[in-house]
C-alpha positions, -999 to +999 in steps of 0.1 A: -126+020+155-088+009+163-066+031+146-036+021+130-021+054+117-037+088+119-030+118+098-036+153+113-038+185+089-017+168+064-007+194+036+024+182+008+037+205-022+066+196-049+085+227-055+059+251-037+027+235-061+002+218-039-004+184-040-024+177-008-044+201+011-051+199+053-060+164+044-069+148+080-080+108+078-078+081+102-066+044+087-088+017+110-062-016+119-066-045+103-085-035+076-085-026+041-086+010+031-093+020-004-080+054-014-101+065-046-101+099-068-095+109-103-058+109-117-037+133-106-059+138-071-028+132-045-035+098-040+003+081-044+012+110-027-006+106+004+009+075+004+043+085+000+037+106+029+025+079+050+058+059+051+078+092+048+094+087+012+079+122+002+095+138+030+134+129+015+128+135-022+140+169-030+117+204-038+089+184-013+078+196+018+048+180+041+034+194+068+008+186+093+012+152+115+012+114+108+009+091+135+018+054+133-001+040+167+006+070+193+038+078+181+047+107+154+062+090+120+086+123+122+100+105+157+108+072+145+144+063+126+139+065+094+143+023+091+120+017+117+099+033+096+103+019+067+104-017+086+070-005+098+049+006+072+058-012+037+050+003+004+046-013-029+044+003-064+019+007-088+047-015-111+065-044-102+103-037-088+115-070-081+155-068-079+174-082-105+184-114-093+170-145-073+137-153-062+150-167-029+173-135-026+144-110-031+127-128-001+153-128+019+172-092+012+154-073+039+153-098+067+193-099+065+194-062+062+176-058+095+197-090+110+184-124+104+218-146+096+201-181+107+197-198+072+170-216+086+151-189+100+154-167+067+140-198+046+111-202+069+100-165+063+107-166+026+088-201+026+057-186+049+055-150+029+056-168-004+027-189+007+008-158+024+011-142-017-003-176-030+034-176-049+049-206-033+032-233-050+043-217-084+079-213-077+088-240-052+110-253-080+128-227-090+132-204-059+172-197-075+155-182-109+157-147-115+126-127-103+127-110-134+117-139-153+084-139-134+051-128-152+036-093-141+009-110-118+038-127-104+064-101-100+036-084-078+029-108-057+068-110-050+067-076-043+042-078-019+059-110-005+086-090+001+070-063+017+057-085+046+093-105+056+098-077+077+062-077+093+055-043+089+024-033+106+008-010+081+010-022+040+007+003+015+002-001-025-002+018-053-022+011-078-011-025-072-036-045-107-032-015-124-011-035-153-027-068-146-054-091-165-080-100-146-072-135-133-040-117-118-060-091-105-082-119-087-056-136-072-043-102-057-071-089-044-080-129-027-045-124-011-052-089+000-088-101+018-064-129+037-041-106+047-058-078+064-063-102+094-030-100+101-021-062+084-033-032+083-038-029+042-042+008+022-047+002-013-048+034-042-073+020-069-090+036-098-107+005-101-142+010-080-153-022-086-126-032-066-129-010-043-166-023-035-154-061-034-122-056-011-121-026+012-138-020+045-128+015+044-126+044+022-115+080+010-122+105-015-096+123-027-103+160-052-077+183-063-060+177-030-087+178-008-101+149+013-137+149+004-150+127+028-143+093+045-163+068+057-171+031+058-166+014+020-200+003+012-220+034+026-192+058+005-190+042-022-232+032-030-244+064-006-219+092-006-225+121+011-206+143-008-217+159-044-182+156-057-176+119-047-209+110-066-203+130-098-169+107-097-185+073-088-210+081-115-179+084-142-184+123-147-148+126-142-120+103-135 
């Protein structure tokens, strides 16, 4: 299995209160990896560590290793980082003005001044998010006038004009109806063949129709890993089945 990032012994705390626990997990590339666990597990903070975030927000520490490819996240400049590995929120963030400007914002940021070249990405990552037939018209409308499903799939639009290599997102249906929810997680199936995907769900149902890979997280811990379909209909562990079962969630 290719590895795209690999975490070593990865412990994070908020104000000396554990939050993750010597969690060690290897993310396979090109592929979508489903985080599951009950609320409150350390799931959108393992992601937060994965792209460093955690690391800058005061009262948190992390400790332990992360390593994007062969190379230490804790080596690379902090945008190359972020450039890298792309993280999307469990709610939509689009910023408060164009559509065209939200697509275009990072690309300029890290450089691009052609005109041309920055619409071609906006055009190409709009059509990647299935968004592009839907706003064609109206690409100078404010991205807050979007619905939730589409706001989303701006977000994640956005995420990939950069080309990070690893795309992370939080809880990314989680305020969505279903035909929304469809549309993202079609998108998300297209994608991996070009990104290496990590998804926190709650949703297992979705876990079972979209990820290749996936991880148990308890109270901190990493429970076990493993490919999605034997985790998640044969899991090893006691404490993943109690959870897939609905005992606790």
């Amino acid at each position: 299995m290719e590895a795209s990032m690999r975490l070593e012994a990865v412990s994070a705390s908020y104000d000396g209160k554990p939050a993750l626990q010597d969690v060690s997990l290897t993310i396979p590339s090109r592929r979508i990896t489903a985080i599951i666990g009950p609320s409150g597990c350390g799931k959108s903070t393992l992601l937060r560590c994965m792209n460093g975030l955690l690391s800058e927000e005061p009262g948190a520490k992390v400790t332990g290793e992360i390593f994007l490819g062969d190379r230490p996240i804790s080596a690379l400049p902090r945008e190359e980082l972020r450039r890298r590995v792309g993280l999307v929120f469990q709610t939509p963030s689009p910023f408060p003005f164009s559509i065209y400007r939200n697509m275009t914002y990072a690309p300029r940021y890290y450089g691009v001044r052609d005109k041309r070249r920055l619409e071609a990405i906006a055009v190409e990552k709009l059509q990647m998010a299935g968004l592009y037939d839907e706003v064609r018209e109206d690409l100078g409308k404010s991205a807050l006038k979007l619905s939730g499903g589409q706001q989303q799939r701006l977000c994640i639009a956005r995420a990939l004009t950069v080309e990070p290599e690893v795309l992370l997102l939080d809880e990314p249906c989680s305020a969505l109806d279903v035909k929304s929810s469809a549309v993202i997680e079609e998108m998300l199936t297209g994608l991996k063949e070009r990104y290496t995907i990590v998804i926190v769900t709650h949703n297992i149902a979705q876990a079972r129709r979209i990820s290749d890979y996936a991880a148990f997280l308890f109270n901190g811990h990493l429970v076990e890993a493993g490919p999605a379909r034997e985790l998640l209909e044969q899991p090893r562990e006691e404490e993943t089945r109690a959870f897939l079962s609905g005992v606790y969630g």
